[in-house]
N, C-alpha and C positions, 0 to 999 in steps of 0.2 A: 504494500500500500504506500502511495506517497506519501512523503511528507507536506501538511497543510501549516499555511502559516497562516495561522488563526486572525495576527494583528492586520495582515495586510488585508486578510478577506472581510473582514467587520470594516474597514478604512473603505473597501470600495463600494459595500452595504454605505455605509451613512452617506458617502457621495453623494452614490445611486438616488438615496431617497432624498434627496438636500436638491438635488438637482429638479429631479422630478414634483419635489412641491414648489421650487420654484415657477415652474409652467403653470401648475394647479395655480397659484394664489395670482400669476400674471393673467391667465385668462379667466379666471374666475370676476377680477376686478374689472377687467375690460366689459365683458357682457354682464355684470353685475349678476350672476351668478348667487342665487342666496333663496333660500328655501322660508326663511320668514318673510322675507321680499314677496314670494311666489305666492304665500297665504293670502300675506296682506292686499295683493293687487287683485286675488279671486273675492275675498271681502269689500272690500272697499271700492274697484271697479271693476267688477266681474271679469277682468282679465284674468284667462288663463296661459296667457305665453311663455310666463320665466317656471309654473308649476311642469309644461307641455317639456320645457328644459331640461329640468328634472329628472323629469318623466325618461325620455331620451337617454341622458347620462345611466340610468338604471340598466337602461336596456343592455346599455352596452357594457356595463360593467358586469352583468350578471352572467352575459354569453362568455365574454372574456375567462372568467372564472372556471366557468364551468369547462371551458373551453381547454384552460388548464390542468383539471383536472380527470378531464377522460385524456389527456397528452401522458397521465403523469406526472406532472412537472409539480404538482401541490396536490397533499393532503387536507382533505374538506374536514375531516376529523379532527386534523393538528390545527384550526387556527382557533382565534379570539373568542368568535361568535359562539363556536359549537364546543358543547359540554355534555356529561351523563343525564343533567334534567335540565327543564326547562323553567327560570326563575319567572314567570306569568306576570304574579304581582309587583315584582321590582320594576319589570320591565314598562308596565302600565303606569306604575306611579310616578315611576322616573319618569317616561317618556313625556309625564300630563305636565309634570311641575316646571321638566326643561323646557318645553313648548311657550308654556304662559310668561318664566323666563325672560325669554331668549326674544319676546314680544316688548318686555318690559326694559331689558336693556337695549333696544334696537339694529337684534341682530344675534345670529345664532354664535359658536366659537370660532366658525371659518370667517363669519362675519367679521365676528370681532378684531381678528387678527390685520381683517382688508382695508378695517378703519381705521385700523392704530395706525397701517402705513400708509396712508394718504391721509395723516395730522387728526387723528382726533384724541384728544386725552383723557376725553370722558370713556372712551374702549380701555385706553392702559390703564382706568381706575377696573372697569367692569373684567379687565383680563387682569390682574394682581387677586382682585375679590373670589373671582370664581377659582382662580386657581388655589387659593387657599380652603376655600370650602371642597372644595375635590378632594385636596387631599384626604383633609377631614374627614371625608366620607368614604375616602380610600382605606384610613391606616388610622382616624378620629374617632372623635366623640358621637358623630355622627352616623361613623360608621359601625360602633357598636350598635345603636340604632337602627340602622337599615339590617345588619345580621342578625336583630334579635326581633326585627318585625317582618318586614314586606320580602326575604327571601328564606321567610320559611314554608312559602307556599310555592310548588313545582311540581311540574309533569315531566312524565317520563320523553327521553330524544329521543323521534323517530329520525333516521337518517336514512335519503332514499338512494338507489346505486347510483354507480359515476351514468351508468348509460339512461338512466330516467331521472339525473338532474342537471343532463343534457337536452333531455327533451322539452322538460319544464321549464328548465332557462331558453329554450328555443322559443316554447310556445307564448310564454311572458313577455319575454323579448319583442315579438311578431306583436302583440296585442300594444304591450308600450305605446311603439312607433305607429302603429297606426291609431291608436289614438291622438298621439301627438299630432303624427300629420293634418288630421282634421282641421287643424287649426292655419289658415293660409299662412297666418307670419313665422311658421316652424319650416315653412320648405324653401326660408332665403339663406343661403352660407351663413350672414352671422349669427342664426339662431342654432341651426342645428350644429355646424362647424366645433362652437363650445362644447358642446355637451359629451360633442365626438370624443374630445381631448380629455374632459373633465373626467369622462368614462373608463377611457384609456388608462389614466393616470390613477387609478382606482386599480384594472388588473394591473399595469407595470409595477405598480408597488407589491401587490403580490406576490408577482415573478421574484420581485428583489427581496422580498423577506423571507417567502418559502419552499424559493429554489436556490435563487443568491450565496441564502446566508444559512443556509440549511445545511447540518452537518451529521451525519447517520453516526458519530462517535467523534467526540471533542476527545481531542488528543489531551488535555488534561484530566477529565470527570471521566472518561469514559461511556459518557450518556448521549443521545439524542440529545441535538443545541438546534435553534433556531438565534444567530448571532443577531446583536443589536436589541433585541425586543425586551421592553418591559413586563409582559407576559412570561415570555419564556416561548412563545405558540408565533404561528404564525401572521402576521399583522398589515394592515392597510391603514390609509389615512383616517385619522379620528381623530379630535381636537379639546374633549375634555379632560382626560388624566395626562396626556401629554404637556397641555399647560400645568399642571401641578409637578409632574416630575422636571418642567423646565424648570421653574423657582425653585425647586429642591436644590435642581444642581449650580443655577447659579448662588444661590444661598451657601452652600458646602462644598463650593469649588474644590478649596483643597484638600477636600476629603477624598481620596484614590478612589475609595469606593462607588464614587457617583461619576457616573461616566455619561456618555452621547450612549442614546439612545436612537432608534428611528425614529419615533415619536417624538423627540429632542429637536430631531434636526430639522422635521417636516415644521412644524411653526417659526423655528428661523428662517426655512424655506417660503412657507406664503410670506413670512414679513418682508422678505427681500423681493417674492415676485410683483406681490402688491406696492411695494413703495417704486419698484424701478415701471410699473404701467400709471401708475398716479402721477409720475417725474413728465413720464413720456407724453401723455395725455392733458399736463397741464392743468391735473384737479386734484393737487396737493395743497390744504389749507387748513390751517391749524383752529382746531374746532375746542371749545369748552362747555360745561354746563351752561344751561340758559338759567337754572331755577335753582330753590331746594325742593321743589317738587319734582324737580328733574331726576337731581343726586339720589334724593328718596329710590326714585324709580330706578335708577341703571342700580343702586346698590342690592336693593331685592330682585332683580332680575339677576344678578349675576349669581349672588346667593343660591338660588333656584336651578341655575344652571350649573352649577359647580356639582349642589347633591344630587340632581335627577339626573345630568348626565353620568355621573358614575352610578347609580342605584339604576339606571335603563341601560349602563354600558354602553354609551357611546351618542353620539350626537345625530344633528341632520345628513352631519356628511359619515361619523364613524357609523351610527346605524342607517340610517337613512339610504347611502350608498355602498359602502364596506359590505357591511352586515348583510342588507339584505341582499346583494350578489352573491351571497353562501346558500342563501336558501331557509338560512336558521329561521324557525317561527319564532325564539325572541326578538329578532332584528325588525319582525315584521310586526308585532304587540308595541315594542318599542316607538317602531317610527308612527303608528298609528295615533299612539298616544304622543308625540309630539306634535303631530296634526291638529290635531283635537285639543290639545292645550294653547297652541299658537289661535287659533279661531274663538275659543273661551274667550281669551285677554284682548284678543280684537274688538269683542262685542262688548266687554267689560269697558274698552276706551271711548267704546261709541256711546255707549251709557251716561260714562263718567261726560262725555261734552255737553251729550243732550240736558242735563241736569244743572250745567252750568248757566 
């Protein structure tokens, strides 16, 4: 067997994924890409164009996947999503409280990170706060909480074969896009062109966590390694515990023990893709709170999203797009319930005006 050099093969992992969020958070900013965007514009002007985006990006992230896994090249077993049961209730409450959230701070955590680089400070308050309630609910107080209530209710994983969730990511896929198509402003390049990418960059991160960085025996432990990953499993983009393990590492730098992560490197990554398309586009501008009714707001929004994105495991884009290209029914409990919490808090603000 050759010899593997562990250091160099984790170095071209974090690249890999530094590089490719860089694309994710430059075209994501460019077509404003954002899935609380997508709610708010079906609420508010029953447009469904940036939802029909979405939509698109699923498609394709889910073929991709699947795609990789009747190749071989990924384990549906080994990544993030998929586990022995299925956590129901976590996934439903997290996904209700991130939603309402993620409405109340103006923007999900890909969001977040798109605003911070094109100047807004009221995001580096709502991305510092969530990240600290994440962890919280990671390794906290909170998270004794979430262990000792909402994931002690679970159903048993079904997991279907590689060749019928090939078909199902086939048949999904087909239904996506033609629903999206319906829609005339989805069959101009810059509508669907994004989602192509956004999709793409969903399986390539994949490719680089579960084939990449996958090692059938680390020459130290002797164990099955997936390098880079804060799981330990195999991982795609997602934006809530990965902000908290950023602040960990920037907090204990010189602690050996805290190291880049994928999930490390992918939020330095949108912050670099996003601030170099804000530069480019000439809509970089330094934004602050307008109120204390404002601060009220981004601070319990971010709150909300720090706990329910780790209590649903994962956000609009970890469960949202990640997640549900596995197939896992938490990823799809999850994203439902962020739906449905982002809509709640819409009607909650329409409320709150009409009252005014």
């Amino acid at each position: 067997m050759p010899t593997i050099d562990v250091v160099a093969l984790t170095s071209q992992v974090l690249w890999a994924a530094f590089a490719l969020s860089i694309v994710f958070g430059f075209v994501a900013q460019r077509s404003h890409f954002c899935t609380m965007g997508a709610v708010s514009d079906i609420v508010n002007m029953q447009d469904w164009t940036r939802m029909h985006m979405w939509a698109m990006a699923i498609a394709v992230a889910m073929l991709g996947f699947a795609g990789l896994a009747y190749a071989g090249l990924l384990s549906p077993e080994k990544t993030l999503y998929v586990s022995s049961k299925v956590l129901w209730l976590s996934f439903a409450v997290g996904g209700l409280l991130f939603g309402f959230g993620m409405v109340l701070a103006s923007g999900c955590g890909n969001k977040t990170l798109l605003r911070i680089s094109s100047g807004s400070l009221k995001s580096l308050v709502v991305f510092i706060v969530m990240a600290v309630t994440a962890f919280a609910t990671l390794k906290g107080i909170t998270a004794v909480v979430r262990v000792n209530t909402v994931d002690l209710f679970s159903l048993p994983t079904v997991m279907p074969t590689t060749g019928l969730r090939l078909l199902i990511s086939f048949v999904l896929a087909v239904a996506l896009v033609a629903w999206a198509l319906r829609n005339s402003a989805m069959r101009s390049v810059s509508a669907w062109l994004p989602s192509l990418v956004i999709g793409g960059v969903i399986v390539a991160m994949w490719w680089v966590s579960g084939k990449l960085g996958y090692l059938p025996e680390h020459p130290d432990t002797l164990q099955e390694a997936y390098l880079a990953t804060n799981s330990g499993r195999a991982e795609s983009l997602s934006f809530v515990a990965p902000m908290a393990y950023t602040v960990d590492w920037v907090m204990f730098f010189s602690d050996k023990s805290k190291v880049l992560t994928l999930g490390i490197v992918s939020v330095f990554g949108v912050l670099v893709g996003g601030f170099l398309e804000a530069k480019l586009s000439k809509t970089f501008r330094w934004e602050g709170f307008g109120s204390v009714e404002d601060v009220a707001n981004h601070l319990i929004g971010a709150a909300l999203m720090g706990v329910g994105g780790v209590t649903a495991m994962g956000c609009t884009i970890g469960q949202g797009l990640s997640g549900v290209s596995t197939l896992a029914l938490g990823s799809f409990i999850a994203t439902a319930g962020i739906l449905a919490g982002a809509v709640f808090a819409l009607k909650y603000q329409i409320w709150r005006l009409d009252r005014l």
